[in-house]
Every structure is written in C-alpha cells, then in structure tokens.
N, CA, C and O of each residue as an XYZ file, in Angstrom:
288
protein
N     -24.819     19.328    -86.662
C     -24.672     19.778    -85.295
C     -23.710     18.842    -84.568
O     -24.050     17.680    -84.794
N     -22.604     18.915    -83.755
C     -21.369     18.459    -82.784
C     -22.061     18.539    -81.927
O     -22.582     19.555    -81.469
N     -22.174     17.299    -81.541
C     -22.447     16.731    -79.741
C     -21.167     17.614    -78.646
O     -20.046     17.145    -78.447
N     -21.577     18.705    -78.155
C     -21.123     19.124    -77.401
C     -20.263     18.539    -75.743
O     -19.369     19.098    -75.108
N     -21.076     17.077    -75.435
C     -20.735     16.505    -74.111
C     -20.141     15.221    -74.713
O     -20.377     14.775    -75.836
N     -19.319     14.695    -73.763
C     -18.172     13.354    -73.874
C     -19.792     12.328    -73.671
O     -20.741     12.612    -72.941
N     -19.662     11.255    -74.485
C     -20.689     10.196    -73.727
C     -20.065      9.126    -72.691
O     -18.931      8.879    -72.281
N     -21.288      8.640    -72.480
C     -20.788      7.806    -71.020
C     -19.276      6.701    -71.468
O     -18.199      6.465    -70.920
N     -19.903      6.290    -72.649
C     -18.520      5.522    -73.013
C     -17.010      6.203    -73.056
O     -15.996      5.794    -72.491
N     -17.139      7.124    -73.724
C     -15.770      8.161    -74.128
C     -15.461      8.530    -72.436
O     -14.309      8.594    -72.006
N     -16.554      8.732    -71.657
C     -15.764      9.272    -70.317
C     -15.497      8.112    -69.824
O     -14.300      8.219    -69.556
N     -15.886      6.854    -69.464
C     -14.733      5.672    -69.154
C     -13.840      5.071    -69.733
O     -13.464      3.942    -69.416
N     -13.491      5.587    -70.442
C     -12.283      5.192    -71.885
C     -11.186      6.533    -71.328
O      -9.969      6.381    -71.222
N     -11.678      7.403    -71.118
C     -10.947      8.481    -70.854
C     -10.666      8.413    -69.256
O      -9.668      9.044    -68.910
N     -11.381      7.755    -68.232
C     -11.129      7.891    -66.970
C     -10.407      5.902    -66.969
O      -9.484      5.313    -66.407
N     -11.004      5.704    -67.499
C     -10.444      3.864    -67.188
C     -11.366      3.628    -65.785
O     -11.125      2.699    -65.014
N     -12.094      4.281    -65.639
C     -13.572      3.363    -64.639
C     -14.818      3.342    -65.277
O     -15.109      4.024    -66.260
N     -15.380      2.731    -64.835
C     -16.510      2.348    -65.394
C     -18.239      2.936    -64.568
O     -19.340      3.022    -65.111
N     -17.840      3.243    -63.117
C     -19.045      3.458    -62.225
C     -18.630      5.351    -62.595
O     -17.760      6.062    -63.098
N     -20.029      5.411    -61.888
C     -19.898      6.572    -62.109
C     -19.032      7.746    -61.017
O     -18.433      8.816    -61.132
N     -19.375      6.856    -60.024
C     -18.225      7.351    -58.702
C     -16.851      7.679    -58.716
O     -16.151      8.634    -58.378
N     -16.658      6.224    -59.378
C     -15.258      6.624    -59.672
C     -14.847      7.225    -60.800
O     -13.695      7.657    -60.778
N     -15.653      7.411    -62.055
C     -15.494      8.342    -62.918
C     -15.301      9.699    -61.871
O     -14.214      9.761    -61.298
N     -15.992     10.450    -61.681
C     -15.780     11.564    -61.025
C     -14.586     12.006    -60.317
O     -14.154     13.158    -60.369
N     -13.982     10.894    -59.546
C     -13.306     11.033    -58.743
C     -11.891     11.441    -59.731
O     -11.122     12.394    -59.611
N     -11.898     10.525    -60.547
C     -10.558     10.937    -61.603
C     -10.872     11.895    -62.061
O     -10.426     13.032    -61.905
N     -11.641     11.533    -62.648
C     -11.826     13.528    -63.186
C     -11.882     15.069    -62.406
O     -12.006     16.262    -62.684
N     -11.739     14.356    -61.484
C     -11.547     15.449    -60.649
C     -10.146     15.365    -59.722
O      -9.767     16.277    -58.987
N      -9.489     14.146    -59.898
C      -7.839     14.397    -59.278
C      -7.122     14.780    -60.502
O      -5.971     15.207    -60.402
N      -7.761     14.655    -61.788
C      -6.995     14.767    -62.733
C      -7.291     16.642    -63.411
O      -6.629     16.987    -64.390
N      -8.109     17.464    -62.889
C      -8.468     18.737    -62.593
C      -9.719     19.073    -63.601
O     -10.144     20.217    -63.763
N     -10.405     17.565    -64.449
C     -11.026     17.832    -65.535
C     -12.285     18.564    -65.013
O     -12.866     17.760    -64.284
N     -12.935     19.682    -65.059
C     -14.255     20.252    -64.917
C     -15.194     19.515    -65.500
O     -15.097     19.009    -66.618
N     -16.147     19.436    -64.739
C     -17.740     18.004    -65.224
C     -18.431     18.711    -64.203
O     -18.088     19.612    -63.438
N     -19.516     18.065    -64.382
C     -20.767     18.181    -64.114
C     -21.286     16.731    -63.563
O     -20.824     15.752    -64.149
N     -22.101     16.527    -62.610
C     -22.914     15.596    -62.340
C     -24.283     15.889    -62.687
O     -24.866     16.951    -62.468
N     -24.911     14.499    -63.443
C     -26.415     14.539    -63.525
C     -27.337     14.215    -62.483
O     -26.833     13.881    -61.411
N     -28.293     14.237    -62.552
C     -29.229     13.927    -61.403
C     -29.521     12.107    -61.611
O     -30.624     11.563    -61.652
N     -28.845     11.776    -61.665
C     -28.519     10.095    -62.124
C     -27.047      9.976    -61.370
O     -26.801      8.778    -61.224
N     -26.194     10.644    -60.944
C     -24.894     10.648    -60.777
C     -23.662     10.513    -61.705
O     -22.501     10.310    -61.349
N     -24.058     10.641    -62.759
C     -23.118     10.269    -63.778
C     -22.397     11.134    -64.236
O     -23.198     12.068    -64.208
N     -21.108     11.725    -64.811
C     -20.309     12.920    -64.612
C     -21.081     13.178    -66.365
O     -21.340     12.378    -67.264
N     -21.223     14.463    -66.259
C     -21.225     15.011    -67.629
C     -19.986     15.883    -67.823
O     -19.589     16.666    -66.960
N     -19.425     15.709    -68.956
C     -17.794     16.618    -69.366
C     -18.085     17.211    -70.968
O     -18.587     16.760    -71.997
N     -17.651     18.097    -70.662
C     -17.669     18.721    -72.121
C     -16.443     18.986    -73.155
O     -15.381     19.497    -72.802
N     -16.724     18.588    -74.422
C     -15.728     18.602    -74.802
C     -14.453     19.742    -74.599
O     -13.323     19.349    -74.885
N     -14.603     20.933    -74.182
C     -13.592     22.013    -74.430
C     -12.454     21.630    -73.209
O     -11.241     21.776    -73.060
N     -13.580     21.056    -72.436
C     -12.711     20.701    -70.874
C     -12.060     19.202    -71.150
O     -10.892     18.945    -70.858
N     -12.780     18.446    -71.627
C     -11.736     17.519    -72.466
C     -10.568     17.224    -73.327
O      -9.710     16.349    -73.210
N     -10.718     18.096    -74.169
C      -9.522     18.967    -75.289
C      -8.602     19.933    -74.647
O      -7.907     20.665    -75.352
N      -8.551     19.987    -73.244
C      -7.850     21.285    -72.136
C      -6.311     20.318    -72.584
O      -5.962     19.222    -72.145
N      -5.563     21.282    -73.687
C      -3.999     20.404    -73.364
C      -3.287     20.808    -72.564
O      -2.155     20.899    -73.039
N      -3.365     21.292    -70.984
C      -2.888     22.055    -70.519
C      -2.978     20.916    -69.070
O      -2.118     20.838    -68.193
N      -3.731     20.445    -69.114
C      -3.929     18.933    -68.071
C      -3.169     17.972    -68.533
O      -3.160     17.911    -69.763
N      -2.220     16.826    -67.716
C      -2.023     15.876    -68.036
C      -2.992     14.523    -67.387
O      -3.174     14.252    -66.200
N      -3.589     13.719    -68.761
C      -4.370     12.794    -68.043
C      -4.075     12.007    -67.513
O      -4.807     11.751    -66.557
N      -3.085     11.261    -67.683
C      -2.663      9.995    -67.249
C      -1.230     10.621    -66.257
O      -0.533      9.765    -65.714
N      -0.985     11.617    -66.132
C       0.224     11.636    -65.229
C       1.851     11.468    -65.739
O       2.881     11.854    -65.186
N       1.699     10.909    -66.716
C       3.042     10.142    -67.327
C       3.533     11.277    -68.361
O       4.574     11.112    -68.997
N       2.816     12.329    -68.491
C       3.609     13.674    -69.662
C       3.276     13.619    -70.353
O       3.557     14.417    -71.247
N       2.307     12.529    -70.535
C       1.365     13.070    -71.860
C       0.008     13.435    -71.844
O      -0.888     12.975    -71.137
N      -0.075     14.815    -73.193
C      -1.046     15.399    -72.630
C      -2.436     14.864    -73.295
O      -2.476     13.899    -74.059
N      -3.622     15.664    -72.878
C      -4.913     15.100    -72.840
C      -5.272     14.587    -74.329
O      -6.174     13.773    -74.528
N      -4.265     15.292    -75.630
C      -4.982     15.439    -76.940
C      -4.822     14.151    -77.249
O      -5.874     13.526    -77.385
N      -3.703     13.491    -77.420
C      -3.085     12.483    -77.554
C      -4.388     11.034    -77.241
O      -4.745     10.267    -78.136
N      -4.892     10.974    -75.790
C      -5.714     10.346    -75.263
C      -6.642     10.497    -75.842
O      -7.298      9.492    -76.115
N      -7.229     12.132    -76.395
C      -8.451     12.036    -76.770
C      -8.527     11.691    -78.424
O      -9.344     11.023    -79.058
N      -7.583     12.274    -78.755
C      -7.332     11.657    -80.496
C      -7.605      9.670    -80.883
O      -7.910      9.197    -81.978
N      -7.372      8.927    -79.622
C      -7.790      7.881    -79.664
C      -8.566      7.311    -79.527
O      -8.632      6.084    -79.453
N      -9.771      8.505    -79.423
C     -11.566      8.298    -78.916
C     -11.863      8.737    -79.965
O     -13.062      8.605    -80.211
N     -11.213      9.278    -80.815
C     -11.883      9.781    -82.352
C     -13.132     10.675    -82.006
O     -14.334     10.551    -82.241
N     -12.051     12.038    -81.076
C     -13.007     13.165    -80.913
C     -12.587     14.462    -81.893
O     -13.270     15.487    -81.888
C-alpha cells in the first residue's frame, strides 16, 4: 500500500519552513492544494505534489524535479 499524503518532513523539505504556518502559507502562494489538520499542520497529497504544471520554487523549475529529490 503507497502512503497517499506528503509527511511532515517531505512538506518542509518541499516548502523550506519548518512551522506549520508558514508551511501553509507557501503552499498556498505557490498554488499547492492541502489541507489543514485539526493540529494546524498542512496535509498535501501526493497528486497535488506531483502537479508539473506549478512551479515550486519560482526559478522555472518545475515541481518533479524538487520532488524526485525527496525520493517520492
């Protein structure tokens, strides 16, 4: 069975914050769809993670690239 959701680590590796506040906040200037838990912590799923159609970092490169280095 594939863990369907990013874990807390992979989403601050992927956002470069560490709280959960500001996790969100990137992920959401950056257009990624998540979820908040009742803890505040963003939940993301992988399909919305794997979206190569977002750029994460801004610089032209796209999301796969980033996520290929989380060994998703």
């Amino acid at each position: 069975m594939s863990v369907r959701f990013l874990s807390q680590s992979e989403i601050a590796h992927l956002t470069g914050a560490k709280t959960p506040g500001r996790q969100c906040r990137c992920l959401a200037s950056r257009g990624i769809r998540h979820f908040v838990d009742d803890d505040g912590w963003p939940i993301v799923h992988r399909d919305a993670a794997n979206d190569d159609q977002i750029d994460v970092r801004g610089s032209g490169r796209g999301r796969s690239r980033l996520l290929s280095s989380l060994h998703i």
